[in-house]
N, C-alpha and C positions, 0 to 999 in steps of 0.2 A: 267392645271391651269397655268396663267399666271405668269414665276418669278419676284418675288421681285427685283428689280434694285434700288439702291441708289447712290447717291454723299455727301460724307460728307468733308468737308473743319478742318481740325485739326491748329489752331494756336500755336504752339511752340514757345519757346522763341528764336530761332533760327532761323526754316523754317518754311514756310508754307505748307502742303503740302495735296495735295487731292485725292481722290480716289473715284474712279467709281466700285463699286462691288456688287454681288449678290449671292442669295444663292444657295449654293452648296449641294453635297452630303453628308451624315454623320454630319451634322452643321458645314461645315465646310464653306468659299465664295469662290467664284470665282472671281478673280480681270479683269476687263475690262481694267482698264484702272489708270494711278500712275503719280504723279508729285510733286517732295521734290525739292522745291526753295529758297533757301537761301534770308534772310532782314534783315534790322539790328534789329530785337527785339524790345522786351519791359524789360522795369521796372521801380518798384515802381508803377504799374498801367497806364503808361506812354508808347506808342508805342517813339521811336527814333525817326525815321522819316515818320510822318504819312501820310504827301504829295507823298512818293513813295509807298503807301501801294498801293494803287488801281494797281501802275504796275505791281507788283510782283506777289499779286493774280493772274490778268488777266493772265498773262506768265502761273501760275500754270495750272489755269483753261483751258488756250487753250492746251498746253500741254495733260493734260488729254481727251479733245475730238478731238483732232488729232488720240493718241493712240486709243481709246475706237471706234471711230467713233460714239459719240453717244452724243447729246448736251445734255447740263446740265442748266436746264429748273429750277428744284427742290434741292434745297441745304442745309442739317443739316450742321450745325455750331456750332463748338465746345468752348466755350467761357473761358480760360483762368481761373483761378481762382482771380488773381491779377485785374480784371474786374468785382468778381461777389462780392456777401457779402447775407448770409443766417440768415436767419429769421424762429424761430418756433411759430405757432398757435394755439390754444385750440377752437373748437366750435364744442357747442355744439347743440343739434337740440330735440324733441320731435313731433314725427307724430300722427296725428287723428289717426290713426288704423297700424298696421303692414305694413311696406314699405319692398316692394322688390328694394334689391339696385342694381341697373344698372350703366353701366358703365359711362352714360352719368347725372346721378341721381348724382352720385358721384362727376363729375366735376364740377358740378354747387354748390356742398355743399363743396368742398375742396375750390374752389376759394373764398366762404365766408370768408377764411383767408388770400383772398389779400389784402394788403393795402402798398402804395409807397409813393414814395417822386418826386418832379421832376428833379432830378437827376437820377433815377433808372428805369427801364422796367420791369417787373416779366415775366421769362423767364419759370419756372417750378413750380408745386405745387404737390408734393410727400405725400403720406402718410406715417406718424412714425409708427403709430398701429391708430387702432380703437375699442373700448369699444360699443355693443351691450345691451338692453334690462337685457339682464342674466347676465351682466359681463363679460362676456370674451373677450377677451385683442386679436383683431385678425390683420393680418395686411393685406389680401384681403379679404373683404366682396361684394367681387361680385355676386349677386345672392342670399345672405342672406335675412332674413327676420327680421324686426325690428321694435319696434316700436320706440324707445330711440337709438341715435347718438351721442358718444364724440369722436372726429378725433382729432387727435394731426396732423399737418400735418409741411411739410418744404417747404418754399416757399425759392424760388433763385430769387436775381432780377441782374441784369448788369447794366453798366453804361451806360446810355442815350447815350452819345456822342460817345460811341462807337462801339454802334449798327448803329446810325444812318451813321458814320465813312463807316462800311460794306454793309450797304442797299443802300447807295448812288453809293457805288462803284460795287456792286453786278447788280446794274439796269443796269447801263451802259455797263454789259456785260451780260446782257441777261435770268439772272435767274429770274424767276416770282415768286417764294415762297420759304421763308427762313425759316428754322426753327432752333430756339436756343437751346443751351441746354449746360449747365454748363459740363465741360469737365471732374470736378472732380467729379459729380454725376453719368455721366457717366459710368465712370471708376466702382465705387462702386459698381453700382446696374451691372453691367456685370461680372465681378473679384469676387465680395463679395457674389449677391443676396440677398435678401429678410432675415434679418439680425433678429434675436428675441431679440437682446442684441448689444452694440453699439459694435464697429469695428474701429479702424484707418487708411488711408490708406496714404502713404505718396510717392509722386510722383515729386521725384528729377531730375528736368531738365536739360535744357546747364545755363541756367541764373537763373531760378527760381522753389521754392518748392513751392508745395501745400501740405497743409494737410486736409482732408477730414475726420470727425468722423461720421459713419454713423449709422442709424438705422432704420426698414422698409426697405422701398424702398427711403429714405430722406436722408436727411442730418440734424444731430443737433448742429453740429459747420462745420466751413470753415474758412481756415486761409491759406494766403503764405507768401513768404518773398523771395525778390532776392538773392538769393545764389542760384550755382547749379553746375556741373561737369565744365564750363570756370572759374569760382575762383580756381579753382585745377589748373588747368594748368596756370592762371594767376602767380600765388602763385609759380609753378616751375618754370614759364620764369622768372619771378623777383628775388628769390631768387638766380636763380644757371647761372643767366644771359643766358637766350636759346630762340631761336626766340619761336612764338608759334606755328609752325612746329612742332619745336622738344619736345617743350612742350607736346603736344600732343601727339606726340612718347612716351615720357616717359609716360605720364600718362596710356596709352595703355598697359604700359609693368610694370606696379607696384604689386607688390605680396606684402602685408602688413603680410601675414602669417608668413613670412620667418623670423627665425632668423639669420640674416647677423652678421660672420664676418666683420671685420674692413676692411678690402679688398676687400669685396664682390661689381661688382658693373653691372650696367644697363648700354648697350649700346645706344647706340641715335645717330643716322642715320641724317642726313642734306645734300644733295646731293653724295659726292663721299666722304664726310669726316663723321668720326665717334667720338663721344668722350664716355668718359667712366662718369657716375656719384656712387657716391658711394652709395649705396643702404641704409644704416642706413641714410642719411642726405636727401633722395629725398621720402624715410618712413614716415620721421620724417615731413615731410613737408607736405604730404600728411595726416597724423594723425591728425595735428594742424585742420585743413581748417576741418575735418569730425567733429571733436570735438564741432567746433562753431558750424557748423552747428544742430546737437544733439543738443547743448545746445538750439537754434532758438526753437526746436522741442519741446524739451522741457518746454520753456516756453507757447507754445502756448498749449500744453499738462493741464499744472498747468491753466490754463483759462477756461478749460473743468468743468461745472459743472457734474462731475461725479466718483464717489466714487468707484463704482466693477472697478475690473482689468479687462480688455477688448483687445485682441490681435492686434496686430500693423505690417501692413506689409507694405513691401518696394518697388516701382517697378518705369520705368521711365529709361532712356537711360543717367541720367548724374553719377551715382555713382554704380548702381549693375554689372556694368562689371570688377569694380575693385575688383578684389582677396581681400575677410579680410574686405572690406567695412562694409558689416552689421554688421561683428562682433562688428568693431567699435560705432556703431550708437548703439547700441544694448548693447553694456558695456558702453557707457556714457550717457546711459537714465535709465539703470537698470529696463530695459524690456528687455522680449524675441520679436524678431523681425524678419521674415518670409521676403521669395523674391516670390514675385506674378510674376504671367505672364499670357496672354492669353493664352487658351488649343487648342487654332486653328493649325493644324498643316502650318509652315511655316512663323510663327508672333508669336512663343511660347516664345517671348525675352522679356526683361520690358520694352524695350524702344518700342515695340510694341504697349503699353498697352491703352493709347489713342487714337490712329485713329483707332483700331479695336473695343474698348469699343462703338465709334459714330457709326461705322457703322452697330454693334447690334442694338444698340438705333435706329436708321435711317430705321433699317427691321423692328423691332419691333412694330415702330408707323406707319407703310405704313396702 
């Protein structure tokens, strides 16, 4: 049988980066072929500089079919959350006689909950649960028999102008078929699965969070906001005057767990010289910046039409590598709060958690 091979493209608020892989032994991939390219980002929904986007891509892309040897024809795309905005549906259906549901029966009865604007594209159409004939409350009815349909589903759309932003520049290097897919549903439906009760998943980047509340295989809230692991280290080079070098140094080496002495303190490296910072004041610093951030979370939390208590977990390469971090997020929201990670071995990190989530997604829908 012939393997699975995918290219998926991951937009980070930082790099972009892509990957050629396929499936392996145990579920686990086999990487052909990798390329993380630094650009200036986004935010607020906003790429910095959009006119250099197509170069940096391409760089990515060529990179990868250098490595790989292997062009890259076919491309999932992972679309940022700060790009998408999610919408829930209700339709319902009654059939002449007992329907067997197919998978391609389904697509055509889930897209009955598209509807857009011209600003927006509908990238994905998930199902929440679905309500049968008898009642029962399922969330894959493929194969079922029915004669009565209520589908709650979740529809993701993107922003027009910045899909077309990717298609434009995608053509000119040679890819013939793109496919979208929200980065934070992704994530979910690969981390979480198939959900009987909602789930939050919260994925703190370099620049930007996402929060995804999931349920099914959907989404029924989607919210970001620019903050993410470079406000930390912003917040240490400004307060304690340090290039972002060393910022970055520090943030690398902070243990929030620690009760410091007054003397206690972090070293910080900058070519041949060292200085010392004192650990209660670069804590202290780092606590503030987690705090707001919870609080962001928080609010977009309180916007949630939903009353059960529902688990909340963390993952994402800008905050779970600091020692005490969750703790933090997790004492100033007053939830219990988990660190996710992919189960692949070799990508088991959070910052992991999106370009392995597409490239499930990417095998999954071949």
């Amino acid at each position: 049988m012939k393997k699975k091979v995918v290219s998926v493209l991951d937009i980070g608020s930082a790099k972009l980066t892509v990957l050629t892989a396929g499936e392996g032994s145990n579920k686990n991939i086999v990487v052909y072929g990798r390329s993380d390219v630094e650009y200036s980002g986004f935010s607020d929904g906003e790429l910095f500089e959009p006119e250099k986007f197509g170069e940096k891509l391409g760089k990515a892309i060529e990179n990868v079919e250098l490595t790989s040897n292997i062009a890259i024809k076919e491309l999932t795309v992972g679309v940022p959350a700060e790009f998408c905005y999610n919408t829930t549906r209700k339709i319902n259906l009654t059939f002449a006689k007992k329907l067997k549901l197919t998978p391609s029966a389904l697509k055509e009865i889930y897209e009955m909950g598209v509807d857009g604007d011209e600003e927006s594209i509908p990238i994905s159409v998930e199902p929440i649960y679905n309500i049968l004939d008898d009642g029962k409350k399922v969330i894959d009815v493929v194969g079922l028999k029915t004669s009565k349909l209520t589908a709650f589903v979740s529809v993701v759309f993107a922003k027009k102008d910045f899909i077309q932003l990717i298609n434009e520049n995608l053509a000119k290097l040679g890819v013939v078929s793109v496919k979208y897919v929200c980065s934070a549903l992704a994530e979910t439906q690969y981390l979480l699965g198939d959900l009987p009760s909602e789930a939050m998943l919260i994925d703190v980047g370099y620049l930007t969070t996402s929060i995804a509340v999931a349920k099914g295989r959907g989404l029924v809230n989607l919210f970001s906001f620019s903050q993410g692991g470079a406000h930390i280290m912003a917040d240490l080079a400004e307060c304690l005057e340090l290039s972002l070098t060393e910022a970055e140094d520090l943030k690398n080496k902070i243990i929030l767990t620690l009760q410091p002495s007054a003397n206690d303190c972090y070293e910080v490296s900058s070519g041949a010289k060292e200085r010392k910072i004192f650990v209660k004041v670069a804590n202290e610093i780092v606590v503030s910046r987690l705090e707001y951030i919870a609080k962001l979370i928080s609010i977009c939390l309180q916007r949630c039409d939903i009353e059960e208590y529902f688990p909340v977990y963390l993952t994402g390469g800008g905050i779970t590598a600091i020692k005490g971090a969750k703790d933090i997020i997790a004492n100033s929201m007053g939830r219990t709060v988990g660190i996710i990670s992919p189960t692949i071995v070799e990508f088991n990190k959070p910052y992991c958690s999106s370009i392995i989530s597409l490239v499930q997604n990417a095998i999954k829908n071949i």
